[in-house]
N, C-alpha and C positions, 0 to 999 in steps of 0.2 A: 728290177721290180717286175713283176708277173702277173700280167692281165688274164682275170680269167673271163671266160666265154662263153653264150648259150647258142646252143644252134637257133637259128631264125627260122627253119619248118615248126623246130618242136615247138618253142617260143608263140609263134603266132597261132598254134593250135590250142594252148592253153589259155590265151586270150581270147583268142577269136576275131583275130586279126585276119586280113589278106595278105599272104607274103609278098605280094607284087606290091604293095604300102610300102613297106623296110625296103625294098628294091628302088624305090622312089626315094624313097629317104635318101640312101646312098647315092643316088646318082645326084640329087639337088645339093651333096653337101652338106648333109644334116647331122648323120653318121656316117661310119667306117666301116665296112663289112672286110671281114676277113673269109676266103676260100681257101680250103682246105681239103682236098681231093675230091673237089665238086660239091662241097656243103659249104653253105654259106654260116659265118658265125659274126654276132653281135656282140661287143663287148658290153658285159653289165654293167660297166660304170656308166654308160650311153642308155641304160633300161629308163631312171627316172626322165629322161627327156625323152624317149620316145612312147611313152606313157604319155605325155603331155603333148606330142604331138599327135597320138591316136585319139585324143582328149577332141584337140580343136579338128582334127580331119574327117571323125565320126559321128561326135554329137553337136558340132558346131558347123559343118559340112564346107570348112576351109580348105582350100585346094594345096597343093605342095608350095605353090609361088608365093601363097600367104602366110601358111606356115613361116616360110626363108623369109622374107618379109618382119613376120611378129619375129621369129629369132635374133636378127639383127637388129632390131629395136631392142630385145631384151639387154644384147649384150652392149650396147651403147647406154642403154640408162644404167647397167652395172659397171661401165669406165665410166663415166660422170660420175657415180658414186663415190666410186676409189677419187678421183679427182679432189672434188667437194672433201671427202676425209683428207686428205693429205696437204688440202690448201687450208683446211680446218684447224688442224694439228701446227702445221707450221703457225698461224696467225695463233694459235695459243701462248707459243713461244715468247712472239712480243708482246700479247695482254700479260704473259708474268713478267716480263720488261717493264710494263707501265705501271703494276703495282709498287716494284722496289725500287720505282723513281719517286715514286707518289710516297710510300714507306720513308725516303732519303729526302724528300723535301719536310715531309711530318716532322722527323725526327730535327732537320736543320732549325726549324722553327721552334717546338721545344726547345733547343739546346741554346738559341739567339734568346729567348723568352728569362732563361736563368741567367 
């Protein structure tokens, strides 16, 4: 599979970013920079999250430790989520359990009735 990549000068010049931000990113763990004969590169699948981390660090003036902070809160209410669907989905299983007992009792009593 083939990640592709944007440089992080040119990247933050067309935002209007500081690239010492992304360098922070990277070191708190946020993203991954890849170096490449001295250039630094961002994978664009990491663009929509650090869009939203220049969101809360620029116009909400969150620091990086809050950032990491709201991130891993992010990704905890999205495994509760998966959780919740999956304990969801199973307990489905035995609500159509209870109907085709409820269905087999119906039909018992009918069938006792004639």
């Amino acid at each position: 599979m083939k990640t592709d990549y944007i440089i992080v000068k040119e990247y933050c010049e067309k935002c209007h970013i500081d690239p010492s931000f992304i360098l922070s990113l990277d070191e708190g763990g946020l993203v991954t920079l890849n170096e490449i004969n001295g250039e630094k590169y961002l994978p664009v699948a990491d663009l929509p999250e650090v869009e939203q981390y220049a969101r809360m660090y620029y116009d909400l003036s969150i620091n990086i430790e809050g950032i990491d902070v709201i991130h891993n809160m992010q990704q905890q209410i999205k495994s509760l989520h998966q959780t919740i669907k999956r304990l969801h989905d199973r307990l489905r299983i035995y609500e159509d359990d209870s109907i085709v007992d409820n269905l087999t009792d119906d039909m018992r009593l009918f069938s006792d009735k004639m």
